[in-house]
C-alpha positions as CSV (number, residue, x, y, z in Angstrom):
1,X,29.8,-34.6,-15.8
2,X,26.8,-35.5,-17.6
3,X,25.2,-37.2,-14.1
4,X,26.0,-33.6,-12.5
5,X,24.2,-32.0,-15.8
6,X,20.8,-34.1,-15.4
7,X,21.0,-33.7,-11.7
8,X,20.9,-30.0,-12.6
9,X,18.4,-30.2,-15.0
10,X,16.0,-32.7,-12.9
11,X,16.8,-30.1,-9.5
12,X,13.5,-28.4,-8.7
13,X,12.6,-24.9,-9.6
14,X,12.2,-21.9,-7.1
15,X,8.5,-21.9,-8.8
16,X,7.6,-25.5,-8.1
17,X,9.3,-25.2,-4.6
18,X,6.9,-22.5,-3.5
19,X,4.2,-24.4,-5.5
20,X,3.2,-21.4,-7.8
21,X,-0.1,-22.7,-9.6
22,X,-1.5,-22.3,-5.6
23,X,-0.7,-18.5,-5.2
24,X,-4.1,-18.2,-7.0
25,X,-5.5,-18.3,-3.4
26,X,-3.7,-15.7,-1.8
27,X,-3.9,-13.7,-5.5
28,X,-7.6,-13.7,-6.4
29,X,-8.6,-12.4,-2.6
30,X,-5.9,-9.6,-3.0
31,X,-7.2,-8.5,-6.8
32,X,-10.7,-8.8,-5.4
33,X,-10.1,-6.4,-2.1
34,X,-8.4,-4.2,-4.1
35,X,-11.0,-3.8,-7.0
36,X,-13.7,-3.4,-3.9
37,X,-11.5,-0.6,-3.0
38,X,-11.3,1.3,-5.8
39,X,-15.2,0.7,-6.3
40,X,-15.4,2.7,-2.8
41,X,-13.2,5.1,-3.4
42,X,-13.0,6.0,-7.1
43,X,-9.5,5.9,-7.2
44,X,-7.0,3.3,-7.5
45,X,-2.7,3.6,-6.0
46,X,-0.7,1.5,-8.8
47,X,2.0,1.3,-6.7
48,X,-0.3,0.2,-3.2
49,X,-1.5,-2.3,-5.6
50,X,2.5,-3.6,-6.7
51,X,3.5,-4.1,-2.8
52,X,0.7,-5.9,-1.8
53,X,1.2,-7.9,-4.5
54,X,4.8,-8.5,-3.4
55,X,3.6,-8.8,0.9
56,X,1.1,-11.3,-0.5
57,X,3.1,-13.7,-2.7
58,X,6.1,-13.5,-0.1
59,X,3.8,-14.8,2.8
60,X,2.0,-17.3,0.4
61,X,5.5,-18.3,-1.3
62,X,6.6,-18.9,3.1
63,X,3.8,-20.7,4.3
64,X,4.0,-23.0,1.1
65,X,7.8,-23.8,1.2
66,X,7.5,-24.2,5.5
67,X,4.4,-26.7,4.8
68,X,6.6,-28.8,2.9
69,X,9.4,-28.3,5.7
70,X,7.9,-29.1,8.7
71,X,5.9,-31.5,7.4
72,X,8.9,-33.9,5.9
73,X,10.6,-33.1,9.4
74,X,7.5,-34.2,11.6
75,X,6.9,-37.3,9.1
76,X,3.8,-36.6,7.9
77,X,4.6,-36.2,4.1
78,X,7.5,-39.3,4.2
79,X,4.4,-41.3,4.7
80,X,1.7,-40.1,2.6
81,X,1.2,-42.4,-0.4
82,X,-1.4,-41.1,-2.2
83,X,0.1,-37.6,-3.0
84,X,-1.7,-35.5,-5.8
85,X,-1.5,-32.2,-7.2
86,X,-4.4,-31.4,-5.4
87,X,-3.2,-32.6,-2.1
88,X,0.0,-33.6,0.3
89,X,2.5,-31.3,-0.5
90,X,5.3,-31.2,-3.4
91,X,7.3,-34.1,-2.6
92,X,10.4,-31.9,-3.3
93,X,11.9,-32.9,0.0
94,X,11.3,-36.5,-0.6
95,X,12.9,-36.6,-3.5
96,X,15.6,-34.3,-2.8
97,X,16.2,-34.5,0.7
98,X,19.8,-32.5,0.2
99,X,17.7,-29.2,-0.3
100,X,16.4,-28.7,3.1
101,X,19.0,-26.3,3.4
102,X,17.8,-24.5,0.3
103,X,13.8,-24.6,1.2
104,X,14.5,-22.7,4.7
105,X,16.3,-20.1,3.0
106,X,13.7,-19.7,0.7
107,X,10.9,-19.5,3.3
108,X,12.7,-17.1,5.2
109,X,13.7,-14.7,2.3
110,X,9.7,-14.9,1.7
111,X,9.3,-13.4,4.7
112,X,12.1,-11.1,4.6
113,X,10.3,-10.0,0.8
114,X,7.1,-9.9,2.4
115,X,8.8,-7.6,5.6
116,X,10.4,-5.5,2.8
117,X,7.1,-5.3,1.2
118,X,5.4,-3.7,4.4
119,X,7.8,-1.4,5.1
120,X,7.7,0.4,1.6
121,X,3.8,0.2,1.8
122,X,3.9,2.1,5.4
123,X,4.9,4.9,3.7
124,X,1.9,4.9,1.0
125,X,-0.9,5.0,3.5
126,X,-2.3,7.3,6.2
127,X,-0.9,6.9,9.2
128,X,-4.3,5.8,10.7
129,X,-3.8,2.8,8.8
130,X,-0.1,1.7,9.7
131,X,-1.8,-0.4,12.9
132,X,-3.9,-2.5,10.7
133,X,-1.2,-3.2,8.0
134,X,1.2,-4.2,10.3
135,X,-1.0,-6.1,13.2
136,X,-2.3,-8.2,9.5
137,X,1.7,-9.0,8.7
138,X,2.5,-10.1,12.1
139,X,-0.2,-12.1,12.0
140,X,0.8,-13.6,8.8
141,X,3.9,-13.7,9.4
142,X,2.7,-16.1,12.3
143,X,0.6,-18.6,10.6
144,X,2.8,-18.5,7.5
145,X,5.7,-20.4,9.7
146,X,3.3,-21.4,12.8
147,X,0.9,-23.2,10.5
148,X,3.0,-26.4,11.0
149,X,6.0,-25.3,12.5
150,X,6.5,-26.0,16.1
151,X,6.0,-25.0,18.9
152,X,2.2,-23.6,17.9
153,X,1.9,-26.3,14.9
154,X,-1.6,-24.8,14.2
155,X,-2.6,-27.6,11.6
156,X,-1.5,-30.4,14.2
157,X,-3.5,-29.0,16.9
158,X,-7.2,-29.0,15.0
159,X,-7.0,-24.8,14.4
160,X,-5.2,-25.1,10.8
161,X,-9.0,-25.0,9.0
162,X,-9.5,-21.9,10.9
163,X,-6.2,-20.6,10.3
164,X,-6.8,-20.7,6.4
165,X,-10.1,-19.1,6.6
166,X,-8.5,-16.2,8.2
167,X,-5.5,-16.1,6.2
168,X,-7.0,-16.0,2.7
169,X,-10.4,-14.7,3.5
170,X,-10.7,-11.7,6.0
171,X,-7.2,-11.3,5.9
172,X,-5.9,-10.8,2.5
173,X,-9.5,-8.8,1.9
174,X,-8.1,-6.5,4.8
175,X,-4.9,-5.5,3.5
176,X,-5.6,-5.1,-0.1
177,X,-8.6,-3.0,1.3
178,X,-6.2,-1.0,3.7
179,X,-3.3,-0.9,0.5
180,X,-5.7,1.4,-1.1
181,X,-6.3,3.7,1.8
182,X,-9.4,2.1,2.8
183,X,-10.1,0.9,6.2
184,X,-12.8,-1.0,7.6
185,X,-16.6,-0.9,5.6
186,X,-19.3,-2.9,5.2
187,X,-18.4,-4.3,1.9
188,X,-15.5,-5.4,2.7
189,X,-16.8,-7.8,5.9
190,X,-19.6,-8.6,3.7
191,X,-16.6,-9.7,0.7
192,X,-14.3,-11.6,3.5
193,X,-16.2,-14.8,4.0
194,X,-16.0,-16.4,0.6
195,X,-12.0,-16.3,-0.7
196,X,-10.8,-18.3,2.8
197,X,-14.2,-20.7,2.4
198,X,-12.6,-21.6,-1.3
199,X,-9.1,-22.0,-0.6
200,X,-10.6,-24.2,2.6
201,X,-12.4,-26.3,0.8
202,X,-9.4,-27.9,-1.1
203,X,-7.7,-28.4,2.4
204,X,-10.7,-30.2,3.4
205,X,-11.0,-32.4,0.1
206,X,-7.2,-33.4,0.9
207,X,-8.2,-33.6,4.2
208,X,-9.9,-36.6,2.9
209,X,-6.8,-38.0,0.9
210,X,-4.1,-37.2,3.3
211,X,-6.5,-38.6,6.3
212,X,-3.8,-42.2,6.8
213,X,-0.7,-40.1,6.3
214,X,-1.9,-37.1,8.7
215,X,-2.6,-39.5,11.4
216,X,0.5,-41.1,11.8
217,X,2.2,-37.9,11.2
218,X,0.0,-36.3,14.3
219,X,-1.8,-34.2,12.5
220,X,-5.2,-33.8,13.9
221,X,-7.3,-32.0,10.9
222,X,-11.1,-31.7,10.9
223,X,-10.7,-35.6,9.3
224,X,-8.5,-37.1,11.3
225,X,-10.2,-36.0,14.4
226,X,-13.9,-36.0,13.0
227,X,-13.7,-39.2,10.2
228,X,-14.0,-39.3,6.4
229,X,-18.1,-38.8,6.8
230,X,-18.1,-35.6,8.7
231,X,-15.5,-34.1,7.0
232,X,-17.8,-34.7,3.6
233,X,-20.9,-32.8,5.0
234,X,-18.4,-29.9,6.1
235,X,-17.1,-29.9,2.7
236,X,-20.6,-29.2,1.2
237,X,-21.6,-27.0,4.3
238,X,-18.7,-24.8,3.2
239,X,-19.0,-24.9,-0.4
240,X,-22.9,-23.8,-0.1
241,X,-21.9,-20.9,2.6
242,X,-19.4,-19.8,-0.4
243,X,-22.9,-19.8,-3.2
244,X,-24.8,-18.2,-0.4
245,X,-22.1,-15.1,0.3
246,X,-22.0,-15.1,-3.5
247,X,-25.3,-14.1,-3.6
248,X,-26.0,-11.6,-0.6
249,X,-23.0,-9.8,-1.9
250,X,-25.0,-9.3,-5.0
251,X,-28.0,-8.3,-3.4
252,X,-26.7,-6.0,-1.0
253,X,-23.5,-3.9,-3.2
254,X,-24.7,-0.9,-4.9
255,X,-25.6,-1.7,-8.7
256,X,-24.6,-3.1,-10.5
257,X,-25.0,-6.2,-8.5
258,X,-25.4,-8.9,-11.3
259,X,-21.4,-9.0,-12.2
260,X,-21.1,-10.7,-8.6
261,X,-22.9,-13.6,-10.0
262,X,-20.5,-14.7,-12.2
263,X,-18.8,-16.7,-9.5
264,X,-21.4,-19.0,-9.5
265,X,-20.8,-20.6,-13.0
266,X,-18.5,-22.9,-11.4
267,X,-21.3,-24.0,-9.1
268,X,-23.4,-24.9,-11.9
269,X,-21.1,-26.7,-13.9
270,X,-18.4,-28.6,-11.8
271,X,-19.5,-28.7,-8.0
272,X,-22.5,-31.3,-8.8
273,X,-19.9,-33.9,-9.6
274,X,-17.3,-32.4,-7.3
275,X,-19.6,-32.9,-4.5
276,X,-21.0,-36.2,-6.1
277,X,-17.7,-37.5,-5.6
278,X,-16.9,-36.3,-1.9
279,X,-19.7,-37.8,-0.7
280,X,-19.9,-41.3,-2.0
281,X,-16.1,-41.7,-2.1
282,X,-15.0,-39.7,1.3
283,X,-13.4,-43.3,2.5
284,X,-11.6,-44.1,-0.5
285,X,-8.5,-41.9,-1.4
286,X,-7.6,-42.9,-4.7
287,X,-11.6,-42.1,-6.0
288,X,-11.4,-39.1,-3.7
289,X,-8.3,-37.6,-5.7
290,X,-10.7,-36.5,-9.0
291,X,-13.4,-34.8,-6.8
292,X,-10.3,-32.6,-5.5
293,X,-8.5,-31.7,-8.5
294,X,-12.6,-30.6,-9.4
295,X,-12.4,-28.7,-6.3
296,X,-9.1,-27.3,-7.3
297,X,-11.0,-26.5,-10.9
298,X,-14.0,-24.8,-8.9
299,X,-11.5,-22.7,-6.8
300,X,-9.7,-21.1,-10.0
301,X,-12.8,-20.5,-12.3
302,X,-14.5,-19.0,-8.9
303,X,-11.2,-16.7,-8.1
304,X,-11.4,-15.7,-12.0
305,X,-14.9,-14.7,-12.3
306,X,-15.0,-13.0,-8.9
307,X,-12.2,-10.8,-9.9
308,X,-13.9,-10.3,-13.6
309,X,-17.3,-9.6,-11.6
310,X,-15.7,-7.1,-9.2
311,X,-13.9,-5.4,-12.2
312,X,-16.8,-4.9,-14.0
313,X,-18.7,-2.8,-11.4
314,X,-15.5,-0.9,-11.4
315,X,-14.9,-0.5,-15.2
């Protein structure tokens, strides 16, 4: 009885299976969308808002939980030993190799909540919309399973970089911008860039980590088919492309223009070592793992201050 008790206690959460702290990234693009939005329109739909919110975290919460999946199944993650919080998946099916049962269900009632999540939203936008809110959920839908899953396996094949840019950059700005009855505009294109280039640039920095593991696994990233080197100059490349958006955006938007700096505190304060550390250590994962819990730290305070910068041209 009291080996069944700790077992209980020691089982993983729902919240650490679906790795919760990372829903930031799908999160912070859908606040930000939907503050543009309102900023547009001068008018904001709480319940729009609420079911976005739910399509969101459901595809997030799948693609998450089917990582982990398909990963352990294809052998990539039973190999990795230099797993981080910042890189290389939970380890939940490692550890607990009994739950795989459990961690489909889950990924799949994430896309049933996301589904559910679609269907009530249909009926809270004009019907000129309904094309764009579902073609962006198929889509989703796709990557959140295809990503790794076979037969597409997205991040196997060398497309998974592009595949995260999309997913958490032009397309979570899309449908938090189409939630609120707003279609396609030129602040919102000009807003799309800079959400995906964050959330890619932790996948590159565990790129640099996972780069052993991924190769013997078969899964043919930006580093394992480009090298440690090339990968680092990518990582800046991005993470400068993500300063400059920052700042056309806040040129261009209707005043007031300066709230859409605050994004760039991060920049000033933690990328100099975050980068520091990329590029000197790109070849050596265990002094690569502090530059991408940084990166990790430079994603978050980003996503924060965006969302504060957006909201204060709203409020």
């Amino acid at each position: 009885m009291i080996h069944l008790t700790q077992y209980a206690m020691n089982k993983p959460t729902i919240l650490q299976m679906i790795r919760a702290p990372f829903l930031s990234s799908i999160i912070a693009p859908l606040l930000a969308g939907t503050l543009l939005a309102v900023s547009i329109n001068e008018g904001f739909h709480l319940i729009n808002f609420l079911l976005v919110l739910v399509i969101g975290v459901g595809l997030h919460a799948a693609v998450n939980v089917y990582n982990d999946i398909y990963d352990t199944i294809q052998g990539t993650d039973k190999v990795n030993v230099h797993r981080n919080e910042a890189s290389g998946g939970s380890g939940i099916l490692q550890d607990h190799p009994e739950m795989m049962g459990r961690m489909f269900t889950l990924a799949r009632g994430s896309l049933i909540l996301a589904l559910a999540g679609t269907v009530a939203l249909t009926f809270f936008v004009d019907r000129s919309l309904w094309p764009h809110l579902w073609f962006l959920y198929l889509l989703s839908a796709f990557f959140s399973k295809y990503y790794t899953a076979p037969p597409a396996k997205l991040a196997y094949r060398g497309l998974g970089e592009v595949s995260v840019w999309f997913a958490f950059g032009p397309m979570a700005i899309m449908i938090a911008s189409v939630s609120q009855g707003l279609g396609f505009h030129p602040q919102v294109y000009a807003l799309m860039p800079a959400t995906g280039l964050s959330t890619l640039s932790i996948l590159l920095a565990g790129q640099l980590i996972d780069l052993e593991a991924d190769r013997a696994g078969g899964k043919h990233g930006v580093a394992s088919r480009l090298g440690t080197c090339k990968t680092a100059w990518i990582y800046l490349f991005v993470q400068l492309a993500i300063v400059a958006n920052v700042i056309v955006m806040a040129v261009l938007f209707p005043t007031p223009g300066w709230p859409l700096l605050l994004p760039l505190i991060p920049y000033l304060l933690i990328f100099p070592n975050a980068v520091g550390i990329v590029m000197k250590h790109h070849d050596h994962p265990a002094k690569t793992k502090q530059g991408a819990k940084l990166t990790v730290l430079i994603h978050v305070v980003f996503s924060f201050l965006l969302i504060v910068g957006m909201g204060l041209r709203v409020f």
